[in-house]
C-alpha distance (Angstrom), angle and dihedral (degrees) to the residues before:
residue distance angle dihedral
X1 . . .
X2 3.87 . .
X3 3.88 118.3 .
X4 3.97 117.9 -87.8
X5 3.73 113.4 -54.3
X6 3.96 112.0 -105.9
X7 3.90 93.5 -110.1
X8 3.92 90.0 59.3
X9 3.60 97.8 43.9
X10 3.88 127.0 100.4
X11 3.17 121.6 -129.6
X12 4.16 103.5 -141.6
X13 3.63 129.3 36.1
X14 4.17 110.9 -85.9
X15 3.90 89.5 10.0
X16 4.50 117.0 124.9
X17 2.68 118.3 -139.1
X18 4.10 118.5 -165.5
X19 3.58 131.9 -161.2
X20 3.90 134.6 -171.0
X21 3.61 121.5 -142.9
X22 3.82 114.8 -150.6
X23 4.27 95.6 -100.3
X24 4.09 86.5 67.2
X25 3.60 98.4 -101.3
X26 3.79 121.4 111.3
X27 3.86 146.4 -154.3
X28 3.58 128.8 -127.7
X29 3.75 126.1 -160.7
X30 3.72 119.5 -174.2
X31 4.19 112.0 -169.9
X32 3.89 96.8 -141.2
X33 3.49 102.3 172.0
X34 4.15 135.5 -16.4
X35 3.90 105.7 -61.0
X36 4.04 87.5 1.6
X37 4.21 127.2 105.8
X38 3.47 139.5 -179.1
X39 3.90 104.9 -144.5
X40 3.86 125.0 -171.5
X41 3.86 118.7 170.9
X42 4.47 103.2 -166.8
X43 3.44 115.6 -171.1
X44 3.83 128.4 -130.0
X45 4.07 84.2 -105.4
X46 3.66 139.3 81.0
X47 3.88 93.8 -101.6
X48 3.98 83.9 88.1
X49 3.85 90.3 123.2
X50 3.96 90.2 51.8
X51 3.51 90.7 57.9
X52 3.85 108.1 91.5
X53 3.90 131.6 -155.3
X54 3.61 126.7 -105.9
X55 4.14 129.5 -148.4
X56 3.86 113.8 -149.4
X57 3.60 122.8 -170.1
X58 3.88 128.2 179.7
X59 3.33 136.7 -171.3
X60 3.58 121.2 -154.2
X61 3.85 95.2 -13.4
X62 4.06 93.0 -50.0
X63 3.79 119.3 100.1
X64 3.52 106.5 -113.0
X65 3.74 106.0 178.3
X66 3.64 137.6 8.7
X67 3.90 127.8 -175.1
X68 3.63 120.0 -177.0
X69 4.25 110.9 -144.1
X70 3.87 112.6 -152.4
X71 3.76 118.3 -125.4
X72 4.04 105.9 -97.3
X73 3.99 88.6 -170.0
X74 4.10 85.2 66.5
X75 4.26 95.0 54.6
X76 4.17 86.8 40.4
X77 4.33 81.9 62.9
X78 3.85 91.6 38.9
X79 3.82 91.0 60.4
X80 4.04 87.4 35.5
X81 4.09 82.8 59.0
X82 3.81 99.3 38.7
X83 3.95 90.2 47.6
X84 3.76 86.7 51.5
X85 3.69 99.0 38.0
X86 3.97 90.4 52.6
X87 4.12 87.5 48.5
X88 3.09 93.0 44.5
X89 4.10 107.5 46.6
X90 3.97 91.3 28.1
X91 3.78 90.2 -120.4
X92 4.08 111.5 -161.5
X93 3.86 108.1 -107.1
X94 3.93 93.6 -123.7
X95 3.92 81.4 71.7
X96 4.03 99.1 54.6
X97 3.86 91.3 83.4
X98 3.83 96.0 51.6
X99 4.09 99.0 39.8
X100 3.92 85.4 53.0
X101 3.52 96.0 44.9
X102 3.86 86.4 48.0
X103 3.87 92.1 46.5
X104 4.13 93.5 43.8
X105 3.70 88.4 59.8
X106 4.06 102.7 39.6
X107 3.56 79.5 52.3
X108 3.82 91.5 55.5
X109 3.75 98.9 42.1
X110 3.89 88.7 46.8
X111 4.08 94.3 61.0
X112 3.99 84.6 39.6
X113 3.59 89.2 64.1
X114 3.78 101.3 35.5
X115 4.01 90.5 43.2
X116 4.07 92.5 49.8
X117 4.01 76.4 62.4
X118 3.42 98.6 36.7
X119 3.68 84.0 53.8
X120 3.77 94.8 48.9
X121 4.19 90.3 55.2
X122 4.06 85.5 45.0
X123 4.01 86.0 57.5
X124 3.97 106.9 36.3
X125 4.03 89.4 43.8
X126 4.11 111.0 28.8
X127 3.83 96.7 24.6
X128 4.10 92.1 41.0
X129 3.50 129.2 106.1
X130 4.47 108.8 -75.7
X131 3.73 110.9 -65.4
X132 3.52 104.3 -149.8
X133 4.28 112.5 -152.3
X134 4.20 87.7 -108.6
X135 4.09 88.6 70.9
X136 3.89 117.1 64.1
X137 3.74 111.6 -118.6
X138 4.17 112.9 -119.2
C-alpha cells in the first residue's frame, strides 16, 4: 500500500482533515502521530454509528499495522433499545442475560460487515493512486 493520498492528508500534526466523495459520504483522516492515522470512512446513510474507526501505522512509507476500533456510540443505543425493549414488553428477568448476549454480538457482526466495506472505501480512495481535484472522487 502507498502512504495516504495527498487529498486525505492533514497538513499539521493532530489536525482532520475530512473529505467528501461525490455519493455524499465522506472520509476523515486524523494525523495522530508521525507515520500514525486515525481513519474513519461514514457513509451518506444513517448506519454512521456502524461504521467503525481504523488505526494505520507505517513504517518507512509501508503500512505496517492496522487495527480497526468499533464504534462505542452504536453499543451505548443497543443498551438504550434493550433497556427500553425490556420496559416496554415486560420481558421475564431470566431472559436479560440471553437478549444482551444476543444484542452484544449482532452489534459486533453488524460493524464487521459495514467496516470490511468501510475498509474497502479507505483502500480504493485514501490508499489509491493521487486524486488530483480535476477527477471526481468515488
Amino acid at each position: 500500500m502507498n502512504h495516504i493520498s495527498k487529498e486525505f492528508s492533514p497538513l499539521q500534526l493532530g489536525e482532520t482533515k475530512k473529505v467528501f466523495l461525490k455519493n455524499g459520504s465522506s472520509i476523515s483522516t486524523k494525523w495522530r502521530k508521525e507515520n500514525e492515522y486515525i481513519i474513519r470512512y461514514k457513509p451518506e446513510n444513517y448506519a454512521d454509528y456502524y461504521s467503525p474507526y481504523f488505526l494505520f501505522e507505517f513504517e518507512n512509507k509501508t503500512l505496517k499495522r492496522m487495527i480497526p476500533y468499533p464504534n462505542k456510540r452504536s453499543f451505548v443505543y443497543m443498551i438504550i433499545i434493550m433497556v427500553g425493549f425490556i420496559y416496554f414488553k415486560e420481558i421475564k428477568p431470566d431472559l436479560y442475560l440471553t437478549l444482551f448476549g444476543f444484542s452484544i454480538v449482532f452489534v459486533f457482526l453488524l460493524q464487521a460487515a459495514v467496516g470490511v466495506a468501510a475498509y474497502k472505501k479507505i483502500r480504493n480512495n485514501v490508499f489509491g493512486k493521487n486524486v488530483t481535484e480535476n477527477n471526481q472522487l468515488s
